[in-house]
C-alpha positions as CSV (number, residue, x, y, z in Angstrom):
1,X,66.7,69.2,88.4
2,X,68.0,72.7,89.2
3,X,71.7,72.5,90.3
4,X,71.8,74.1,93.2
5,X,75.5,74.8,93.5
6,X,75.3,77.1,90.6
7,X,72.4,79.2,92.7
8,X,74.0,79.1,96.0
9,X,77.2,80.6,94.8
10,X,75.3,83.0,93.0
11,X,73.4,84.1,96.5
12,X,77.1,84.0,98.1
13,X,78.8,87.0,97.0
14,X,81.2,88.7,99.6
15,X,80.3,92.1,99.6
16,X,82.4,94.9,101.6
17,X,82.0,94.6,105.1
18,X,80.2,97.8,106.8
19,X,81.7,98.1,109.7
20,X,85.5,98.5,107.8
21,X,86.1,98.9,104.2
22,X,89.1,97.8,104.3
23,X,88.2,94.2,105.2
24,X,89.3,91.3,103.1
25,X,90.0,87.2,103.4
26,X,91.4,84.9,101.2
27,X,89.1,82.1,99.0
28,X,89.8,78.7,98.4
29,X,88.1,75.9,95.6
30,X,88.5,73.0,96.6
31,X,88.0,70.0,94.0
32,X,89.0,66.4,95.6
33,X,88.7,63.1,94.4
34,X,89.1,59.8,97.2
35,X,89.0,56.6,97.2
36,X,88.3,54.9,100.3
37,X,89.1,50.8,101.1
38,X,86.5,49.8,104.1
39,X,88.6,46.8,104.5
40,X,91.4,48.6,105.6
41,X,90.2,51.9,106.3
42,X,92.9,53.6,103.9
43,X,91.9,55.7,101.6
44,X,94.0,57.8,98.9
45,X,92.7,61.0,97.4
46,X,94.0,63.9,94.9
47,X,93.6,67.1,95.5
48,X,93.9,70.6,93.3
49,X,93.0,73.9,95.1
50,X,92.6,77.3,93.9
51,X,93.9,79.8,96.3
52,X,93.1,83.3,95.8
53,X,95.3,86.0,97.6
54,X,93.0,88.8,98.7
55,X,95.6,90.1,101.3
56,X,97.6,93.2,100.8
57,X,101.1,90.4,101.3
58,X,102.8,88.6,99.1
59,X,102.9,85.3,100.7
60,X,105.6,83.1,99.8
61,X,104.7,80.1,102.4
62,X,101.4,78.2,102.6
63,X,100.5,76.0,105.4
64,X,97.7,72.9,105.5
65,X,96.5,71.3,108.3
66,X,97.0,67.1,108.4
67,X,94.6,66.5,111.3
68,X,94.1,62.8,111.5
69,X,98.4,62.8,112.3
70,X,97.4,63.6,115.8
71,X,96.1,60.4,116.5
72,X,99.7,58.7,116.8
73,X,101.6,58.0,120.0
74,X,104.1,60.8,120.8
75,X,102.0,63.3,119.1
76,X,100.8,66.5,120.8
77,X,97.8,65.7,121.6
78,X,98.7,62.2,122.6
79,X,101.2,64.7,125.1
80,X,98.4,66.6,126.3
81,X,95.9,64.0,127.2
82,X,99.1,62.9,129.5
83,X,100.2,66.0,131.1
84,X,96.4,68.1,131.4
85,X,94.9,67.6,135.0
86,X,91.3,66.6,133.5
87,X,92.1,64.7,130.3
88,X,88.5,64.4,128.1
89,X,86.8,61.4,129.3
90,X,86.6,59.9,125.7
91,X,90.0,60.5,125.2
92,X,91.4,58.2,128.0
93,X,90.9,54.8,129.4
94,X,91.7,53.4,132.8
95,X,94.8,50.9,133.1
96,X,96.2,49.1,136.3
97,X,99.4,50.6,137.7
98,X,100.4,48.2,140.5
99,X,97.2,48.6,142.6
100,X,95.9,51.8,141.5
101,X,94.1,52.6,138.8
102,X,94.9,55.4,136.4
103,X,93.5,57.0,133.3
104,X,95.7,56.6,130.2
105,X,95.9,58.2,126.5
106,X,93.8,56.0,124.3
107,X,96.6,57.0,122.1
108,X,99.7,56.0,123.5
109,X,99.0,52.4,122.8
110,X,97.5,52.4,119.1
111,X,99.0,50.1,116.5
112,X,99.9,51.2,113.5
113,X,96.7,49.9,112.0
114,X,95.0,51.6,114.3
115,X,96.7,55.1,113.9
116,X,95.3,57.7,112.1
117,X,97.7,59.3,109.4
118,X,97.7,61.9,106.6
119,X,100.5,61.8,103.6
120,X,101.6,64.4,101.1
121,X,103.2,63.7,98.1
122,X,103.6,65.2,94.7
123,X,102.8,68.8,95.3
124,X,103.0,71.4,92.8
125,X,102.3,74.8,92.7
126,X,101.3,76.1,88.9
127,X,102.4,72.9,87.6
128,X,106.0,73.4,89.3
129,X,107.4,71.4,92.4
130,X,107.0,72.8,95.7
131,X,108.9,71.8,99.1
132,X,106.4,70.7,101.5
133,X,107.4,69.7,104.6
134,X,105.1,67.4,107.0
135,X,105.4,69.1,110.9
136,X,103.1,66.9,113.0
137,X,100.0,68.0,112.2
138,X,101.0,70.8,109.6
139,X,102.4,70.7,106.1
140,X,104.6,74.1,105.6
141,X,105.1,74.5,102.1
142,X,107.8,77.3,100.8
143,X,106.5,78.3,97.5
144,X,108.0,77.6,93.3
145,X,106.7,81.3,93.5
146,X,105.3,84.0,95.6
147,X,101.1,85.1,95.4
148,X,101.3,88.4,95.1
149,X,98.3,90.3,96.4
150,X,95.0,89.8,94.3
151,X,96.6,87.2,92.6
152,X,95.7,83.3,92.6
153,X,97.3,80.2,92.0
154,X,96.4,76.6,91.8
155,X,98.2,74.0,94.3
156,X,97.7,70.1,93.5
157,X,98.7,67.3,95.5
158,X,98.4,63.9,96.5
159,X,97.2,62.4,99.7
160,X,97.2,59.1,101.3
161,X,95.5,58.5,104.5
162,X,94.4,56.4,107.3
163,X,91.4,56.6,110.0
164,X,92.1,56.2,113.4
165,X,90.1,53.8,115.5
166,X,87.6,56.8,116.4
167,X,89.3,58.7,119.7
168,X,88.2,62.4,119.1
169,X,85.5,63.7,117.0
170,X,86.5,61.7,113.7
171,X,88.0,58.0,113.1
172,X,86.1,54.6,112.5
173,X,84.2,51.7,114.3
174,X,83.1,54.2,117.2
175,X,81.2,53.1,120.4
176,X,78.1,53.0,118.8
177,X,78.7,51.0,116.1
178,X,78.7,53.9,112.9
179,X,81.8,52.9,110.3
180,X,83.2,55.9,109.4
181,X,82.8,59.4,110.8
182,X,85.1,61.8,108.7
183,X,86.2,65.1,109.8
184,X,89.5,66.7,109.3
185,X,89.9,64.6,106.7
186,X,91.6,66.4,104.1
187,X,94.8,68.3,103.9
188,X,92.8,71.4,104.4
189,X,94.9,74.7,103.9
190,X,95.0,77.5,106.7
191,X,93.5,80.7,107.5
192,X,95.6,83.5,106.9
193,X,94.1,87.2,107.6
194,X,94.4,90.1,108.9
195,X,96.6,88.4,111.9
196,X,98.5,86.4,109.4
197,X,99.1,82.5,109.7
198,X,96.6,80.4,111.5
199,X,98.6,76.8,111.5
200,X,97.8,75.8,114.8
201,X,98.8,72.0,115.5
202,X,95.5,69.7,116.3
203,X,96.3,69.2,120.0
204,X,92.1,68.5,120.2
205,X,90.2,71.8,120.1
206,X,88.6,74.2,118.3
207,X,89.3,75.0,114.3
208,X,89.6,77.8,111.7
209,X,89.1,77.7,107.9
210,X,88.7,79.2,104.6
211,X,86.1,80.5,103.2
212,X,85.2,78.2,100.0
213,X,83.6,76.0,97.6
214,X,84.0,72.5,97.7
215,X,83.3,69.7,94.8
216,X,84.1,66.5,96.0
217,X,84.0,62.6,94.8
218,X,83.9,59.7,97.3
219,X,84.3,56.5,95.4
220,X,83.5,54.1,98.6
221,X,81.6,49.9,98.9
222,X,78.6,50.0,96.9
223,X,76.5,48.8,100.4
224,X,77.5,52.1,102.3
225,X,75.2,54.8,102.7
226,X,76.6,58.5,103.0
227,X,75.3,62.4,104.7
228,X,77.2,65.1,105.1
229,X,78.5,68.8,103.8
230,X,77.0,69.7,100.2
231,X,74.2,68.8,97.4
232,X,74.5,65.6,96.4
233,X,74.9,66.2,92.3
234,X,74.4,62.1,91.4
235,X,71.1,61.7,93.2
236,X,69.3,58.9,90.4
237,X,72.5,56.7,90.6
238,X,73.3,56.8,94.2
239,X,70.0,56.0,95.1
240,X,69.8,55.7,99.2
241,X,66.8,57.9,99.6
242,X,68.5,60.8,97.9
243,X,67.1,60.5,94.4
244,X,64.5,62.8,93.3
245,X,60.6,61.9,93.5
246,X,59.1,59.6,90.9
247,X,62.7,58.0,90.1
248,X,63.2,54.3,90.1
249,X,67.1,53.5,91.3
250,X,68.2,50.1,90.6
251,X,71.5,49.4,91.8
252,X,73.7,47.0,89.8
253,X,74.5,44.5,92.1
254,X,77.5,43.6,90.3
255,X,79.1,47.0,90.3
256,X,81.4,46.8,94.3
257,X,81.7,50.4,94.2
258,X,80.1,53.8,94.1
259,X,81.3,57.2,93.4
260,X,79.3,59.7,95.7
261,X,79.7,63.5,94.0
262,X,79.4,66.3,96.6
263,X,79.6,69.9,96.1
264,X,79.2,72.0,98.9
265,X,79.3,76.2,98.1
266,X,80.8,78.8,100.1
267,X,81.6,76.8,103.2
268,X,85.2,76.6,105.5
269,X,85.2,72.7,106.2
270,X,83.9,69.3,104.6
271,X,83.2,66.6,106.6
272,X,81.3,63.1,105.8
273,X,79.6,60.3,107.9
274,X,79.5,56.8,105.9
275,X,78.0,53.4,107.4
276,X,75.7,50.2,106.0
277,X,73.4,50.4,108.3
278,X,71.8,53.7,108.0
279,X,68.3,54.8,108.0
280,X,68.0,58.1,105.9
281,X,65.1,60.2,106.6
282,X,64.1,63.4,105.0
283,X,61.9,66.2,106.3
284,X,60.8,70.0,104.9
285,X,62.5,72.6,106.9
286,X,61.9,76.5,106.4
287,X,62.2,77.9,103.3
288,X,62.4,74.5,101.4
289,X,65.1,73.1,103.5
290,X,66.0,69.7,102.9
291,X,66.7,68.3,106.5
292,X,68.4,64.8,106.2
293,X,68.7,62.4,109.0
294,X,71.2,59.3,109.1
295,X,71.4,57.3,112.0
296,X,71.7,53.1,112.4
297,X,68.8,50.7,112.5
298,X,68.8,50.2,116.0
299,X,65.0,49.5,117.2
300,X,65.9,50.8,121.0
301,X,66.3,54.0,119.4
302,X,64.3,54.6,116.1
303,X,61.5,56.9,117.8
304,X,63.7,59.2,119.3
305,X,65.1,59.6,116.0
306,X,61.7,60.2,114.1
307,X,60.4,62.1,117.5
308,X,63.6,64.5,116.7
309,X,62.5,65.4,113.1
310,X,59.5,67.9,113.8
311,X,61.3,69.6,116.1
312,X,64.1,70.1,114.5
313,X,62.3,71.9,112.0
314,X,61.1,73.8,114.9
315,X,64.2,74.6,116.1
316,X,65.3,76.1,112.6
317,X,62.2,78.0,112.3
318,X,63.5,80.1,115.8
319,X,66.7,80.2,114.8
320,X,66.3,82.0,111.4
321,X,63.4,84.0,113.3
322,X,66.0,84.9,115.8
323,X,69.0,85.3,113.8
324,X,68.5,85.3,110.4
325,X,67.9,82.4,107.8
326,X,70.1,79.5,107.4
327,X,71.5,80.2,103.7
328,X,71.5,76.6,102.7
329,X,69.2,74.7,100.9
330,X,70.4,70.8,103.4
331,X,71.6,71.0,106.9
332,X,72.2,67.0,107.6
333,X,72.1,65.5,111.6
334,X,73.9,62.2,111.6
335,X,75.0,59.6,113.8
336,X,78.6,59.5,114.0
337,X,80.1,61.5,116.4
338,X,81.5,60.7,119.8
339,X,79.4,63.7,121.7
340,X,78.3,66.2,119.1
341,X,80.7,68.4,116.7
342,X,79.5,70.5,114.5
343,X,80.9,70.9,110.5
344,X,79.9,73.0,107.3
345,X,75.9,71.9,106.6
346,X,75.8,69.1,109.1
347,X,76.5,67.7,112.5
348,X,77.9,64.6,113.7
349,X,76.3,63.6,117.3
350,X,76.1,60.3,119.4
351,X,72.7,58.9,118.9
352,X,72.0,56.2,121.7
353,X,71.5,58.3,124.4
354,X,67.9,59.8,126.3
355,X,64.8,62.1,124.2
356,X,66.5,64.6,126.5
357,X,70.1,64.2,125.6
358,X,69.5,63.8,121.9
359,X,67.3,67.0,121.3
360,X,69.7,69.1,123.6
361,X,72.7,68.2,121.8
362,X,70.9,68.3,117.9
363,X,70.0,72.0,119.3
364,X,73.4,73.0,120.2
365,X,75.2,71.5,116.9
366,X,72.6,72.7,114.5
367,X,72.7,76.4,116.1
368,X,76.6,76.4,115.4
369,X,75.5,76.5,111.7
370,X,74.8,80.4,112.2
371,X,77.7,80.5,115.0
372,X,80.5,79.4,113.1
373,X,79.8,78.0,109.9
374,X,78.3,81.5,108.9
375,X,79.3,83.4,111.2
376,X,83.0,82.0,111.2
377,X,85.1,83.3,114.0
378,X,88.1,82.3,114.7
379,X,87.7,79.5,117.7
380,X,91.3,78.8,118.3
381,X,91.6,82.2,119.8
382,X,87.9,83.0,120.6
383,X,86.0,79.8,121.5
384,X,83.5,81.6,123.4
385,X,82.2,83.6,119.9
386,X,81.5,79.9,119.0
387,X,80.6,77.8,121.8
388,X,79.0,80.4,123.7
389,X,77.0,82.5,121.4
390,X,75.6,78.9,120.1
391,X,74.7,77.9,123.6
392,X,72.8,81.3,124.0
393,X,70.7,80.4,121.0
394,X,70.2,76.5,122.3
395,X,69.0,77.7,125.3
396,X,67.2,80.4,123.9
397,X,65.7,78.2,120.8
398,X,65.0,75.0,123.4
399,X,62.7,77.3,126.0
400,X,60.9,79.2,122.8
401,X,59.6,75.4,121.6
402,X,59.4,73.9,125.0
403,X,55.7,73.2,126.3
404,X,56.4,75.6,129.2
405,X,58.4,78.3,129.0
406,X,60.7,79.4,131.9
407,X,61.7,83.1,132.7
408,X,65.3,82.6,132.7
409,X,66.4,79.9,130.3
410,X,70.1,80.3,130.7
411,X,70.3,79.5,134.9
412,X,72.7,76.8,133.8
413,X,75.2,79.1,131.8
414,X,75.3,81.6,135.2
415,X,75.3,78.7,137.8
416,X,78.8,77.3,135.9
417,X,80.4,80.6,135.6
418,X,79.7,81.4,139.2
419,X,81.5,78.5,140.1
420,X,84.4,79.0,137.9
421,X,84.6,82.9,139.2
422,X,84.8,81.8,142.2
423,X,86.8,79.2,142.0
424,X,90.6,80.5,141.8
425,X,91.1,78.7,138.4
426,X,89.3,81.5,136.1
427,X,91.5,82.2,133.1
428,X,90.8,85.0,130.6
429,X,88.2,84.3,127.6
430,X,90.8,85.8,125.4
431,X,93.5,82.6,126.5
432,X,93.9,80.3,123.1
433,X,91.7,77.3,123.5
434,X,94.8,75.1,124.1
435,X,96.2,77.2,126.5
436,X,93.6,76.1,129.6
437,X,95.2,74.4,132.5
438,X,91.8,72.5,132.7
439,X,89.2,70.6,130.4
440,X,86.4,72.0,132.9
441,X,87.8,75.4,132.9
442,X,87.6,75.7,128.8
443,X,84.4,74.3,129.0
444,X,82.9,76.7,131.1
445,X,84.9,79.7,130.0
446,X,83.7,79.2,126.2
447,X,80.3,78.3,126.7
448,X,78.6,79.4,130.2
449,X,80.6,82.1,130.2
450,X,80.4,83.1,126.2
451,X,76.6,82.4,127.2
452,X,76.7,84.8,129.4
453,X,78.1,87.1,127.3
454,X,74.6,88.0,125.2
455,X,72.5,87.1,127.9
456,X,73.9,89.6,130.2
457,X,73.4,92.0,127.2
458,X,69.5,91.6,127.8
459,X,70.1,92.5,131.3
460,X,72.4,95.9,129.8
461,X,70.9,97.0,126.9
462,X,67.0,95.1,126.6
463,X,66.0,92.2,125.6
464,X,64.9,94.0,122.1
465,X,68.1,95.7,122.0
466,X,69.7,92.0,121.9
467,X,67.8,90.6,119.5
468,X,68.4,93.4,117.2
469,X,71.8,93.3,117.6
470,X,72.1,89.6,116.7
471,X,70.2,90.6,113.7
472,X,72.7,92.7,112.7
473,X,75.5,90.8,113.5
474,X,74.7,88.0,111.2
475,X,73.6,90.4,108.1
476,X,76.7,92.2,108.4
477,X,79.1,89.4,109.3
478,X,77.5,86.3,107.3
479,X,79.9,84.4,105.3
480,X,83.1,86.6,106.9
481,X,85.3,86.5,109.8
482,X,83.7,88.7,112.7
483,X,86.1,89.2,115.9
484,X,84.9,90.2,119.0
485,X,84.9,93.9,118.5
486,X,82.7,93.2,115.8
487,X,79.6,92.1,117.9
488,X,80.3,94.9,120.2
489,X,79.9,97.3,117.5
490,X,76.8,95.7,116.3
491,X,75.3,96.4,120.0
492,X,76.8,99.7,119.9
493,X,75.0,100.9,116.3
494,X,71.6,99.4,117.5
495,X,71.6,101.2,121.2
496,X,74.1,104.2,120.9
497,X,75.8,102.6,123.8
498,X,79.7,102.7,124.3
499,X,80.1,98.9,125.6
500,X,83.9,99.0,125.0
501,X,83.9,98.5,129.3
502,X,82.0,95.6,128.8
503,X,83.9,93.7,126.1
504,X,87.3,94.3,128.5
505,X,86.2,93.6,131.2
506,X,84.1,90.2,130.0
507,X,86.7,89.0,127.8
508,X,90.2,89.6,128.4
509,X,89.7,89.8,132.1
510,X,88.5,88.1,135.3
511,X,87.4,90.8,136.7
512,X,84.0,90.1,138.5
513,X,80.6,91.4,139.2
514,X,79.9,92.0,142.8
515,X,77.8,94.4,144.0
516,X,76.2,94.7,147.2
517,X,73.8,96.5,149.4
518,X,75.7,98.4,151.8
519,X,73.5,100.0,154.1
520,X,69.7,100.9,154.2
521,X,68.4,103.3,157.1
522,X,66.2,106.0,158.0
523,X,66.4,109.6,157.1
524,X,63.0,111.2,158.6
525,X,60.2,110.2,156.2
526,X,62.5,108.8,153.7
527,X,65.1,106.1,153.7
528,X,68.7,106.6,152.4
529,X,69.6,103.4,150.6
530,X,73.4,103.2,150.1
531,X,74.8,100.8,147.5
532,X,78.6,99.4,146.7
533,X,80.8,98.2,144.0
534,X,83.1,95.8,145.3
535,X,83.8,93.8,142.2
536,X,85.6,95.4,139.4
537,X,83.3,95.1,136.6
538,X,81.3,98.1,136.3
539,X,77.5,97.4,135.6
540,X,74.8,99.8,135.6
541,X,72.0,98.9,138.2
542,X,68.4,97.8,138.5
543,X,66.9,98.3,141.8
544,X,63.5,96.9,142.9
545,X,61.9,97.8,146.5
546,X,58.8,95.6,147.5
547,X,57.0,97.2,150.4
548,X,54.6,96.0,153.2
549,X,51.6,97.8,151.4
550,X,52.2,95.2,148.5
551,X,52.8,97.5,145.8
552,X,56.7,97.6,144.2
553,X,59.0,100.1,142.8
554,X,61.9,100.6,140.6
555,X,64.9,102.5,140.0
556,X,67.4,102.4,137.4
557,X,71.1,103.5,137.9
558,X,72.7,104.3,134.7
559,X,76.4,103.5,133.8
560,X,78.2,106.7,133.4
561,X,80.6,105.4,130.5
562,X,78.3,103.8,129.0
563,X,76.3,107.1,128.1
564,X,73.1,105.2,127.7
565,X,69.7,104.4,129.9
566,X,67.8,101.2,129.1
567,X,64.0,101.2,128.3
568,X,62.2,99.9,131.2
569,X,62.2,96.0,131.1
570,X,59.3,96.3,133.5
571,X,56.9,98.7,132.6
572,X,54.0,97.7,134.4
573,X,56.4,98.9,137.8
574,X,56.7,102.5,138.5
575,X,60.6,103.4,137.6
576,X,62.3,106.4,138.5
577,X,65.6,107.0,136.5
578,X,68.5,108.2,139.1
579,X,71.5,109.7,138.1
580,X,74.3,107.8,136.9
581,X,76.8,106.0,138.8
582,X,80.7,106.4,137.9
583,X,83.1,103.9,138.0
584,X,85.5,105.4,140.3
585,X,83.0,105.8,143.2
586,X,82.8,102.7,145.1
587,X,79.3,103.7,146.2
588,X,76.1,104.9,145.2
589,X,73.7,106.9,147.7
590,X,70.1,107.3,146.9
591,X,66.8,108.2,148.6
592,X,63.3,106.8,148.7
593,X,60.4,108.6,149.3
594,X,58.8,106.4,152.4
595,X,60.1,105.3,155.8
596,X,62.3,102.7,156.4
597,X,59.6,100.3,158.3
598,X,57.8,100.5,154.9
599,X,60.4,98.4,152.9
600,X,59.9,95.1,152.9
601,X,62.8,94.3,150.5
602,X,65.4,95.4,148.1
603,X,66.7,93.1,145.6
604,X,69.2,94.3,143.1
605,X,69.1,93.0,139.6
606,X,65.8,91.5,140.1
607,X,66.4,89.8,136.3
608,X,68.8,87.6,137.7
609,X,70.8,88.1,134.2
610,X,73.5,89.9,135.9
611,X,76.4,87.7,136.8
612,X,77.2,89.1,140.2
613,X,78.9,86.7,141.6
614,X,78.2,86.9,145.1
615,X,74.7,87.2,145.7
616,X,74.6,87.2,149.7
617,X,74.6,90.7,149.6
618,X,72.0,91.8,146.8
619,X,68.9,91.8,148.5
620,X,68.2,93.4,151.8
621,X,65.0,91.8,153.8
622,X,63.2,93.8,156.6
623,X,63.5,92.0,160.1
């Protein structure tokens, strides 16, 4: 058997970014060894890490992250489930206040054998001591010595743990039944880059890690069966439906125990689903891709699980097509998860639900392996890199495999925003993802509006345009850290386009689109059509007339600081190419060559990919 550890990392290699030479970020091997008691749903684990200190600082502080502390009464995210005016519906249960009925923390009331905890002891840097201090849900460590820059140094530690009766993303004995669905896990250390320290507290969103390889050993019940990140390295003695072809596994009865060995290369998380009851599948993906499937023997359900196999090959097929090739040899859906959550080479989703419900949300989590898991943003402070982007390529993946296609696959992502714009409760993409007054707000924000981001790109720049620029996104930002200026300047070196208006504006505003037609009359054989901005998002402008003979026209009003005019998304329309239209004009004025009576209608943005938000006023119809 090749080991396929030893060719990934090989493939791996970090090479200078192109779009600044002076980009760097830190590296991390992890090696971990756990052993987990089903009985009591402990588990105690050692760890040793190698960090290596790429940054130009000498750091003489580390931070980890202890997630599953959050899931204790008092915590901070036991806090914010109480005070937030939508807590997450999984997150809550309804209790009897004198005779109203109110939605309470699922947390505030856990025993402590129901908690979920994370200990540190014994850790040394180099051998030597180290004070580590347990904050909540961070461990702030002051160094036996400073890294100095391209230096490393080996931390090891041990852990003892408990999972929480299954709340949020990971825990045990969830609704449907699976065992144990681990994520955040580990004392996992935190980013630090270019910003410095990312040791945000677990308060229930979004995550940031290390770039790294992971070798990990489970030893767990004999009767369980495992999926998750990584190549399985013990194949022939685990057994389970991972051993290769042609080998015979007999498992010793006698033996209570096995010890699963993972090693997963070049990922920032490692996450594990474990239950007795699983069915394992296995099906070819692109390029030789292992695609593993674990999900309990529940007869209601079995045929939506086998229907979901074919087309999740399908689904990877589109997105490598689309955005490059998924650089793993396994990518591993399992049931486990209380909604869907994606983690490093697999995803953990609910699995009882409708056909519809379960391809839709395998889509989403499987497209978050290019959004996030190589493409690894940071989606504390940009969620809507993550959730959005990955929604663009769910919708866009879903319409390319569906039977019929639709014109617009993204009407969803532009009906939510409209809402939220229009709402009075819009906060800037750029706010940190625990910083939303509301669940729904987040939500909408990160992925209808991050949707919105690239598909309103078609809309600017052409569809082509697009899709090259997601191209070059992902071969220039694979396996790094992209921010949001860096998939503006991917746009920008496939076009020529400045779009530094557009990131603003989109992200760390709310202003809106509105533009409207202000006035369309007579002007002796011609008609004067007058156009406004009223919004403050500047757009450039598609304009198409439809007149009473039938036939249709099209004009195209370039963006003045954008310095760029779009190929002609239409070109079986006649399209005249106005001048462009400044910023600081609130109208536009232009003439068309036939008399008024002739129009039968004006419609701007015809594509409806433009996220005006007021669309009352974008088409003009001849009484």
């Amino acid at each position: 058997m090749k080991n396929l550890f030893l060719i990934a990392a090989f493939s791996f290699g970090v090479t200078g970014i192109a779009q600044n030479t002076s980009y760097w970020q830190q590296h991390v091997d992890y090696k971990m060894d756990v052993k987990m008691d089903v009985k009591t749903y402990q588990y105690k684990g050692k760890q040793e890490l190698v960090y290596t200190n790429n940054s130009p600082d000498t750091l003489r502080k580390v931070y980890y992250h202890l997630y599953n502390n959050a899931f204790q009464p008092g915590s901070e995210m036991d806090a914010r489930i109480q005070s937030i005016k939508d807590p997450d519906g999984r997150m809550v249960h309804k209790v009897k206040v004198g005779e109203t009925e109110v939605k309470e923390s699922r947390i505030k009331n856990l025993k402590p054998n129901e908690i979920g905890y994370l200990h540190i002891s014994n850790f040394k840097q180099d051998g030597q001591t180290a004070l580590a201090k347990e904050v909540g849900t961070v461990l702030e460590v002051t160094l036996a010595k400073p890294i100095l820059p391209n230096s490393k140094t080996t931390f090891s530690l041990d852990f003892d743990g408990q999972v929480p009766i299954q709340i949020r993303r990971s825990g045990r004995n969830n609704a449907e039944g699976v065992e144990l669905s681990m994520a955040q896990w580990y004392p996992k250390l935190a980013e630090f880059d270019f910003e410095g320290w990312h040791a945000d507290p677990y308060i229930a969103r979004e995550f940031h890690g290390v770039w790294g390889n992971f070798d990990v050993k489970i030893n767990i019940d004999s009767n369980y069966i495992l999926g998750g990140s990584g190549y399985l390295q013990n194949k022939n003695e685990i057994g389970h439906g991972y051993q290769d072809a042609g080998i015979t596994v007999v498992h010793p009865k006698k033996n209570k125990t096995l010890t699963w060995h993972f090693v997963a290369p070049m990922v920032h998380d490692f996450t594990w689903a474990a239950d007795k009851e699983y069915i394992h599948d296995v099906a070819k993906g692109p390029n030789n891709v292992d695609i593993h499937f674990l999900y309990k023997n529940n007869p209601k359900y079995i045929q939506n699980w086998k229907n979901l196999q074919p087309k999740t090959v399908q689904l990877m097929e589109v997105y490598n097509k689309t955005v490059g090739n998924y650089p793993y040899q396994q990518y591993s859906v399992i049931q486990g998860g209380d909604g869907g959550m994606e983690y490093a080479m697999c995803t953990l989703i609910l699995g009882q639900g409708d056909w519809d419900g379960l391809l839709g949300v395998t889509a989403h989590e499987m497209a978050h392996s290019w959004f996030q898991h190589v493409l690894a943003s940071n989606e504390s402070k940009h969620g809507w890199m993550d959730e959005g982007f990955t929604s663009f390529l769910e919708d866009y993946g879903l319409n390319e495999i569906a039977d019929k296609k639709v014109e617009n696959p993204y009407g969803g992502a532009y009906k939510g925003y409209n809402w939220l714009a229009n709402s009075g409760k819009e906060q800037p993409q750029g706010t940190h993802a625990d910083r939303f007054d509301e669940n729904r707000v987040y939500s909408i924000t990160s992925y209808s509006k991050g949707e919105l981001f690239l598909s309103q790109l078609i809309y600017v720049i052409g569809k082509e345009n697009l899709l090259k620029t997601l191209k070059k996104y992902y071969a220039d930002f694979k396996f790094k850290h992209p921010t949001p200026n860096d998939i503006k300047r991917s746009a920008e070196r496939v076009t020529g386009a400045n779009l530094d208006w557009y990131l603003l504006d989109w992200t760390e505003t709310t202003n809106t689109i509105d533009y409207g037609i202000k006035e369309v009359k007579d002007n002796a054989a011609a008609t004067t059509v007058t156009l406004e901005r009223i919004g403050r998002m500047p757009m450039p402008m598609d304009v198409l007339i439809e007149y009473t003979d039938g036939t249709t026209e099209s004009f195209y009003i370039p963006l003045r600081m954008m310095s760029f005019e779009k190929e002609n998304p239409t070109p079986a329309i006649k399209r005249t190419v106005l001048n462009d239209w400044a910023w600081a004009y609130p109208t536009f004025e232009f003439s068309v060559s036939k008399p008024k009576a002739s129009i039968k209608k004006i419609t701007l943005d015809p594509s409806g990919l433009m996220a005006d938000v007021k669309l009352d006023n974008n088409s003009y119809i001849a009484k």
